[in-house]
C-alpha positions as CSV (number, residue, x, y, z in Angstrom):
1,X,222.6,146.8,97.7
2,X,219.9,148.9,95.8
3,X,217.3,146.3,95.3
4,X,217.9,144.8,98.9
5,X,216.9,148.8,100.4
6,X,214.3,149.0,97.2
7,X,212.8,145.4,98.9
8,X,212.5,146.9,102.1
9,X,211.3,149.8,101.9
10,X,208.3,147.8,99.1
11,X,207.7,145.9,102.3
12,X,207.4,148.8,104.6
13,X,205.4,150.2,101.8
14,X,202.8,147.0,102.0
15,X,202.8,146.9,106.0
16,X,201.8,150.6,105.7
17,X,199.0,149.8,103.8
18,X,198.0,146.9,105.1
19,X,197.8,148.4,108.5
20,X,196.0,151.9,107.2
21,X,193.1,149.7,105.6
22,X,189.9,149.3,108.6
23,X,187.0,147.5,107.7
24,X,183.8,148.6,109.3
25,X,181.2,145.9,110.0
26,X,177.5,147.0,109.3
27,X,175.6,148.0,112.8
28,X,179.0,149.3,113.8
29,X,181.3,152.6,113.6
30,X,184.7,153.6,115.0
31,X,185.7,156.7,115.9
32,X,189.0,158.0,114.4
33,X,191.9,159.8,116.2
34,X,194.5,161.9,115.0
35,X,197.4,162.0,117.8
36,X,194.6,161.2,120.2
37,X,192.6,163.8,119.2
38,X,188.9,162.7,117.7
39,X,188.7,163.7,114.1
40,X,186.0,161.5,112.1
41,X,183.7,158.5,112.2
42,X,184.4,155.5,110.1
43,X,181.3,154.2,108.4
44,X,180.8,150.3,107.9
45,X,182.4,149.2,104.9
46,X,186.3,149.7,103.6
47,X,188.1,152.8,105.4
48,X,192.0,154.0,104.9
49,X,192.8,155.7,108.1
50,X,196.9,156.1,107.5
51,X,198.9,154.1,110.1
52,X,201.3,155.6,113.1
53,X,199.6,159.6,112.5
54,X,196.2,158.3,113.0
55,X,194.5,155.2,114.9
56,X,191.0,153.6,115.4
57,X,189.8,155.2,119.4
58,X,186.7,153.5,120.1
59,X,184.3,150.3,118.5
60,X,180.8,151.4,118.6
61,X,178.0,148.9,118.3
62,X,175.1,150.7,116.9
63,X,172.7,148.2,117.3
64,X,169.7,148.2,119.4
65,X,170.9,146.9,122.7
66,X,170.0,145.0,125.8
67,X,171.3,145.4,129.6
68,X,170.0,143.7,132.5
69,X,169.5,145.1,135.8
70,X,170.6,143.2,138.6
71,X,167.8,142.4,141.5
72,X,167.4,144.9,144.0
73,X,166.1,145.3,147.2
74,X,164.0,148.0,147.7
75,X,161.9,149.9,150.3
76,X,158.4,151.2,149.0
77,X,156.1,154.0,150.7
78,X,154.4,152.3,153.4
79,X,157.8,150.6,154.6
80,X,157.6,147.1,152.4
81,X,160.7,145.0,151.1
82,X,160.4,144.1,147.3
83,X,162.9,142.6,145.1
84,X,163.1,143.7,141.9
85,X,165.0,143.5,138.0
86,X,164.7,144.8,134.8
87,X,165.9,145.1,131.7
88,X,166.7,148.3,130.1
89,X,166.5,148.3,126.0
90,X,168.9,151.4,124.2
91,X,170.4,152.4,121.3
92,X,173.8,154.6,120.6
93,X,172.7,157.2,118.1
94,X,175.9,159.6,117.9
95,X,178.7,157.5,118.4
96,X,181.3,160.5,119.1
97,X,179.3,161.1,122.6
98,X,178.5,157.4,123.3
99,X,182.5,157.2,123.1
100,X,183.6,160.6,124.5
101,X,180.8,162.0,127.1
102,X,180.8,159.3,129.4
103,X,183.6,156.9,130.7
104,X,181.6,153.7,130.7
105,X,178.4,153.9,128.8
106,X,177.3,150.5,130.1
107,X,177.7,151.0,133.5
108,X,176.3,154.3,133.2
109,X,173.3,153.3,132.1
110,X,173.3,150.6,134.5
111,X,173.8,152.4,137.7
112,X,171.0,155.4,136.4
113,X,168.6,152.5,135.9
114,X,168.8,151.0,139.0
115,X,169.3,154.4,140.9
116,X,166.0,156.2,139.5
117,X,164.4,152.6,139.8
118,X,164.6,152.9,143.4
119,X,163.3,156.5,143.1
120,X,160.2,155.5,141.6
121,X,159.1,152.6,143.3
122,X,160.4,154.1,146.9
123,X,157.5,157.2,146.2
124,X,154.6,153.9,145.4
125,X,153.2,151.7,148.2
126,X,153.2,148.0,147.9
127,X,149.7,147.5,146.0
128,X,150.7,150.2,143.7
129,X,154.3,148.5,143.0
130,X,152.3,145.0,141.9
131,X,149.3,146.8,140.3
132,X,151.1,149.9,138.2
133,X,153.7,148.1,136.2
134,X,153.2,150.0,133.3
135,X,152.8,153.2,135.3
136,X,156.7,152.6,136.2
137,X,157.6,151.4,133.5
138,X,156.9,155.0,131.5
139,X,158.3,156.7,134.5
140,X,161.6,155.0,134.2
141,X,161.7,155.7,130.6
142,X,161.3,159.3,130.3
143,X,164.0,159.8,133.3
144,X,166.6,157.7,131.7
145,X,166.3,158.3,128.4
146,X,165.7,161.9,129.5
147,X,169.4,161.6,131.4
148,X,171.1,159.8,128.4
149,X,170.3,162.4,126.1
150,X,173.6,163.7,126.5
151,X,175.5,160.9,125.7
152,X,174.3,160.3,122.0
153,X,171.7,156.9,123.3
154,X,168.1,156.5,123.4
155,X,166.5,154.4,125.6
156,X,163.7,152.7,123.7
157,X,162.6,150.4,126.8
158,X,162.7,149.7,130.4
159,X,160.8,146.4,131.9
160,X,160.4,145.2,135.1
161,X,160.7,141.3,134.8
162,X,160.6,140.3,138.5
163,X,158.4,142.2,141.4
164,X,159.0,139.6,144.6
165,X,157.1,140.6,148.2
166,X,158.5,139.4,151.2
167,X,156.5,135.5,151.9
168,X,154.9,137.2,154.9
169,X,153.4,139.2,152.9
170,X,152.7,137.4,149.9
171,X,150.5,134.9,152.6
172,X,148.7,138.4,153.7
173,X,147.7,139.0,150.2
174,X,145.9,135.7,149.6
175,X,144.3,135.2,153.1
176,X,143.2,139.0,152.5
177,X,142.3,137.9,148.5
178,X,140.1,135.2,149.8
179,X,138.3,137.3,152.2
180,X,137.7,139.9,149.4
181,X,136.1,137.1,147.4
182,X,134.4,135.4,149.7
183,X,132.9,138.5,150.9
184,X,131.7,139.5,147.3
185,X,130.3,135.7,147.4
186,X,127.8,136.3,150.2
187,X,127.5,139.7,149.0
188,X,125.6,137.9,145.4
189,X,124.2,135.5,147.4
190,X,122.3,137.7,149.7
191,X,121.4,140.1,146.4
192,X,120.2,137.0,144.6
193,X,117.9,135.7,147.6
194,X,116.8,139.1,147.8
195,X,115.8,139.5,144.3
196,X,114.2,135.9,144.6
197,X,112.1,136.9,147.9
198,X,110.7,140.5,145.8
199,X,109.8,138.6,142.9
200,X,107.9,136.0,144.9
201,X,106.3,138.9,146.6
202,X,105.7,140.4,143.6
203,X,104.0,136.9,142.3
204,X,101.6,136.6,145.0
205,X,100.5,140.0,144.8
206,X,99.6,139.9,141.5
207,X,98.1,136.3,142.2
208,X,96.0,138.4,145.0
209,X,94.9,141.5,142.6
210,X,93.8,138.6,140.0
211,X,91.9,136.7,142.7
212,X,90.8,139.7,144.2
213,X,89.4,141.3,141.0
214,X,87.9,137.7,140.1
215,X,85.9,137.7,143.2
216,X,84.5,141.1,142.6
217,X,83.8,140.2,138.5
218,X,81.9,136.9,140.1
219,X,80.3,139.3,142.9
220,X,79.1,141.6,140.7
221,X,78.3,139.3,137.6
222,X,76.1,137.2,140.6
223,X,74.3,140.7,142.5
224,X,73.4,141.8,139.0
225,X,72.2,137.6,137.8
226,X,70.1,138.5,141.4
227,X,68.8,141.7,140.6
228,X,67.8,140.6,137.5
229,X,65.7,137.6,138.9
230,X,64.2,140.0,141.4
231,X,63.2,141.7,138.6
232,X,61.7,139.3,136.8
233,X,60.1,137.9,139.7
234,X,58.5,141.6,140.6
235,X,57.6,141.5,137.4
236,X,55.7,138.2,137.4
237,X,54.3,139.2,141.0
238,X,52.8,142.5,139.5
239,X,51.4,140.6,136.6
240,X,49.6,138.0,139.1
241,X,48.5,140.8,141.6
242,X,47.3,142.9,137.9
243,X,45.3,140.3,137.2
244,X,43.7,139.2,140.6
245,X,42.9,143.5,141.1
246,X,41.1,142.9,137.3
247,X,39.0,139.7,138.5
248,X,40.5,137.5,137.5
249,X,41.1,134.3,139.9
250,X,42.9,131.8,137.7
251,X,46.0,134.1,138.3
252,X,46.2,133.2,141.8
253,X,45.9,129.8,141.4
254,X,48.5,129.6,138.5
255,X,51.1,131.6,141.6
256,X,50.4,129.4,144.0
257,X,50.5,126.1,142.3
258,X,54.3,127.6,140.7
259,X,54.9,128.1,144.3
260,X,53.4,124.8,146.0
261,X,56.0,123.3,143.0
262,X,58.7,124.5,143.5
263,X,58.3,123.7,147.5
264,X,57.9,119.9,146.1
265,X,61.2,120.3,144.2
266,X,63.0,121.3,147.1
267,X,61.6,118.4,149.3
268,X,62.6,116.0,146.3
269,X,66.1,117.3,146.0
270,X,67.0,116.7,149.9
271,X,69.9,114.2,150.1
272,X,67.9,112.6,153.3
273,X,64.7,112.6,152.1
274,X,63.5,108.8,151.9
275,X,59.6,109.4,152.2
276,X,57.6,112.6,151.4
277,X,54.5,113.3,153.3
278,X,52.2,115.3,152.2
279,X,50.9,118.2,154.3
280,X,47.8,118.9,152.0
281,X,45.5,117.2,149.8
282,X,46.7,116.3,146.4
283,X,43.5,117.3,144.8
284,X,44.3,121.0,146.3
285,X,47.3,120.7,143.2
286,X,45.4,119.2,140.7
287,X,42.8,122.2,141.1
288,X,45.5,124.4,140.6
289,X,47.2,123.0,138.0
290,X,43.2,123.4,136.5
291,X,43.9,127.1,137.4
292,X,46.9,126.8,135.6
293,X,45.1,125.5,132.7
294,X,42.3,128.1,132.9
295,X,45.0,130.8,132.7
296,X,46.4,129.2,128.7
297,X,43.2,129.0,127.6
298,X,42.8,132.6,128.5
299,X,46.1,133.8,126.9
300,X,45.1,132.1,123.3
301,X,41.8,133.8,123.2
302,X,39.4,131.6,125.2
303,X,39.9,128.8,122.7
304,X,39.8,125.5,124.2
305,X,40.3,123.3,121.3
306,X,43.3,121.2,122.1
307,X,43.9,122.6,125.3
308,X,43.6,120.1,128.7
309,X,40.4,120.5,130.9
310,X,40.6,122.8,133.8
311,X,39.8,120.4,136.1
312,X,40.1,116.3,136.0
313,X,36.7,115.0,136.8
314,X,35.9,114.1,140.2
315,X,38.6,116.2,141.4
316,X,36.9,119.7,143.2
317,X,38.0,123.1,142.2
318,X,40.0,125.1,143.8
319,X,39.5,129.0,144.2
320,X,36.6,130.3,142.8
């Protein structure tokens, strides 16, 4: 009789113990009650927590989590339908107030999200719903994680996955994309033919300075080449009319033969000249290429050694 009561009360003994030992897994904690009341946190690993006066109240999982947000429809600013989800990223940091503060942490979170989601993008017009994601995205944040404060989690992340227009207004945006674009198109375009049409102005203008200052070089290059032959010409006329004032009559001759030669170059040279007739004698140019002759001799000192008669025989003299 004593060893059957010793048995049992061995096996109560091991059920006891069996049922006091909790193993933790790591990322997790549970929060221990004694008669209902919290008392502790068990830490991962190998925990005693004695059967029937105290009991295991709630299974935290400390690990970083993830909770989608269902779509919803929304109404922005300027009166536009959008459908939109999310994901909302958090992590239980006290796990007595994750378990005790709030009923259902999950759907806490859950209906917060979605509540201040439609808060936010409600205050934003269409283009700034598409264009500010990140600009929501921080909003979101600081109000949630602001609002789970109290309930031991931090929010670490809230993303918009999905931002859907209405069609209608989906086909707005690209007719009204195109326009933008084509719009900037011309807009080069025209700036581009602009630019083109300045600097071909530009071109020619300087092409018509260049020519311009050219002409004038070549102007005065050919007024000054003139001036100069005047002067040399006045010059040579003086000389002539010095020596005819001195006596001398060989000048004369020698200016009018240069003259009556050149006139015969000039009749020579015409294109349509065929014949020449002469208007005066050809003996009148022999005598003054005699004058002509007359004049050298003078210049080397009266010395006619070497130097061609003055006059071909038979042929008169002309001028003195």
């Amino acid at each position: 009789m004593l060893e059957t009561f010793l048995a049992v009360v061995a096996l109560l003994v091991l059920v006891f113990m069996m049922m006091s030992i909790k193993i933790v897994h790591q990322g997790h904690r549970y929060t221990i009650e004694h008669f209902g009341r919290f008392v502790r946190v068990a830490d991962p690993g190998f925990n005693f927590v004695p059967a029937f006066f105290y009991r295991v109240g709630r299974k935290i999982n400390m690990m970083e989590q993830v909770l989608d947000i269902p779509g919803q429809e929304i109404i922005t600013k300027d009166n536009a339908m959008v459908a939109v989800d999310g994901v909302v990223f958090f992590q239980v940091l006290d796990p007595a107030k994750a378990a005790y503060e709030v009923s259902d942490l999950y759907t806490a979170i859950m209906a917060l999200s979605t509540t201040n989601l439609r808060t936010v993008m409600g205050s934003m017009d269409l283009d700034e719903t598409l264009s500010k994601r990140d600009e929501i995205n921080v909003r979101l944040l600081q109000v949630v994680d602001h609002a789970t404060e109290s309930w031991g989690v931090k929010i670490t992340r809230v993303e918009l996955k999905d931002i859907r227009p209405p069609a209608d207004i989906v086909n707005a945006m690209t007719r009204q994309m195109k326009a933008e674009r084509e719009k900037r198109a011309a807009i080069l375009e025209s700036e581009g033919m602009r630019a083109s049409e300045i600097l071909r102005a530009e071109g020619e203008k300087q092409a018509k300075i260049l020519q311009a200052e050219g002409l004038k070089e070549a102007a005065f290059r050919e007024a000054e080449a003139r001036e100069r032959a005047a002067q040399a010409e006045a010059s040579a006329t003086k000389s002539v009319s010095d020596a005819i004032a001195g006596g001398d009559s060989q000048a004369i001759n020698y200016f009018i033969a240069q003259k009556y030669v050149e006139a015969l170059g000039k009749f020579a040279d015409s294109p349509n000249a065929k014949t020449i007739l002469m208007p005066v004698e050809a003996t009148q140019l022999i005598g003054s290429l005699g004058g002509i002759g007359e004049i050298a001799k003078a210049a080397f000192g009266g010395d006619s050694k070497g130097a061609p008669p003055a006059v071909s025989p038979g042929v008169p003299r002309v001028g003195g």
